[in-house]
C-alpha positions as CSV (number, residue, x, y, z in Angstrom):
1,X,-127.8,-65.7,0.6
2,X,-131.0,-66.8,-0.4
3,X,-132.0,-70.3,-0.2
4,X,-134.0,-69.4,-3.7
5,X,-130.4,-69.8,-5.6
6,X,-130.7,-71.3,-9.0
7,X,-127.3,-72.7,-9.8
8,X,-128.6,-73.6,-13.7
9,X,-128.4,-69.8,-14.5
10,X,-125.9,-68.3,-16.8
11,X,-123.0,-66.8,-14.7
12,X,-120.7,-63.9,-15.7
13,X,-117.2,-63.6,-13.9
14,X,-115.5,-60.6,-13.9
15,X,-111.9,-61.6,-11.7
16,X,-110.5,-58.7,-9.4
17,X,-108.5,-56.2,-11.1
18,X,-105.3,-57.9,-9.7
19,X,-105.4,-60.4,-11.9
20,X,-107.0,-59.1,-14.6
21,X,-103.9,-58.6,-16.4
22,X,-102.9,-61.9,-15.7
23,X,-104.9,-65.0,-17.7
24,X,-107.6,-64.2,-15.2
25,X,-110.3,-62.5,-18.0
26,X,-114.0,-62.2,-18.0
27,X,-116.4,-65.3,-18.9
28,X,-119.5,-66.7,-18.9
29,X,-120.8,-70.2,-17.8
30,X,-123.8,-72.2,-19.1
31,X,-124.3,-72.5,-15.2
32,X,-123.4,-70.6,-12.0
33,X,-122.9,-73.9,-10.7
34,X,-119.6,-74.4,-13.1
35,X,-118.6,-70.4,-12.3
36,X,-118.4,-71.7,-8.8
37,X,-116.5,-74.3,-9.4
38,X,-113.6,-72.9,-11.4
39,X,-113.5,-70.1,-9.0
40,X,-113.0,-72.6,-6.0
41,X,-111.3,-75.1,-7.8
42,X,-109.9,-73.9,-10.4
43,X,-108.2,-70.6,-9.1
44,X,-106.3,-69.9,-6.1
45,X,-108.1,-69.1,-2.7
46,X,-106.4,-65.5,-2.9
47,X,-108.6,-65.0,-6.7
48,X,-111.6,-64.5,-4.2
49,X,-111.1,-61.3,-3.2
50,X,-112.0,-58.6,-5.8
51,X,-113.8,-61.1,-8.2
52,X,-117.5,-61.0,-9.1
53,X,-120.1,-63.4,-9.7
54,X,-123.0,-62.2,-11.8
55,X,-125.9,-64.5,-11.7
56,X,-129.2,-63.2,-13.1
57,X,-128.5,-59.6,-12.4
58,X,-127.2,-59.9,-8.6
59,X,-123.4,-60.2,-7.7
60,X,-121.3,-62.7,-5.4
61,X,-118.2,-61.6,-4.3
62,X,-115.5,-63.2,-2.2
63,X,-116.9,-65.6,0.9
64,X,-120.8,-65.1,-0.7
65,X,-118.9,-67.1,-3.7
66,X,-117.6,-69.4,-1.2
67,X,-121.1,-70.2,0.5
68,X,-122.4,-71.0,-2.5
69,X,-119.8,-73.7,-3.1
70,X,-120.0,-74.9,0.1
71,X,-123.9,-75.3,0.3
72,X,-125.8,-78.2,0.9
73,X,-127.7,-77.0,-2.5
74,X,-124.5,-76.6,-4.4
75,X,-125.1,-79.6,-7.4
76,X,-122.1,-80.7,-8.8
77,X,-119.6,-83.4,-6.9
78,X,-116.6,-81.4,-5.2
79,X,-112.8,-82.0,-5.4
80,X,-112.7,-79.4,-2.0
81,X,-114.1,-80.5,1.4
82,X,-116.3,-78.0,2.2
């Protein structure tokens, strides 16, 4: 992951297929910062796996999602220890 992140970005989220037909449904975020923290917090561990970050035209997926929640650069106060 590359240290040059910008967590103020626009994010898109596109959740795995397995939940899709559940409430899981595509959205976009002001920030990626808030993407990443309604997939960590928001969602259970499992929703990882499948889902997509989009953030300025490169994708996250599963523990790259994770890293960016648990990096020193992530901005916003967490409710998870990382």
């Amino acid at each position: 992951m590359s240290a040059r992140f910008d967590y103020n970005c626009p994010a898109e989220l596109f959740p795995s297929r397995r939940y899709a037909k559940s409430l899981a449904r595509y959205r976009r975020f002001p920030s990626a910062a808030e993407a990443v923290r309604y997939i960590i917090e928001d969602q259970p561990e499992s929703w990882l796996v499948g889902s997509t970050l989009d953030v300025d035209g490169a994708r996250y997926e599963g523990k790259a999602i994770r890293a960016l929640y648990d990096s020193e650069t992530y901005p916003l106060e967490r409710k998870i220890a990382a």
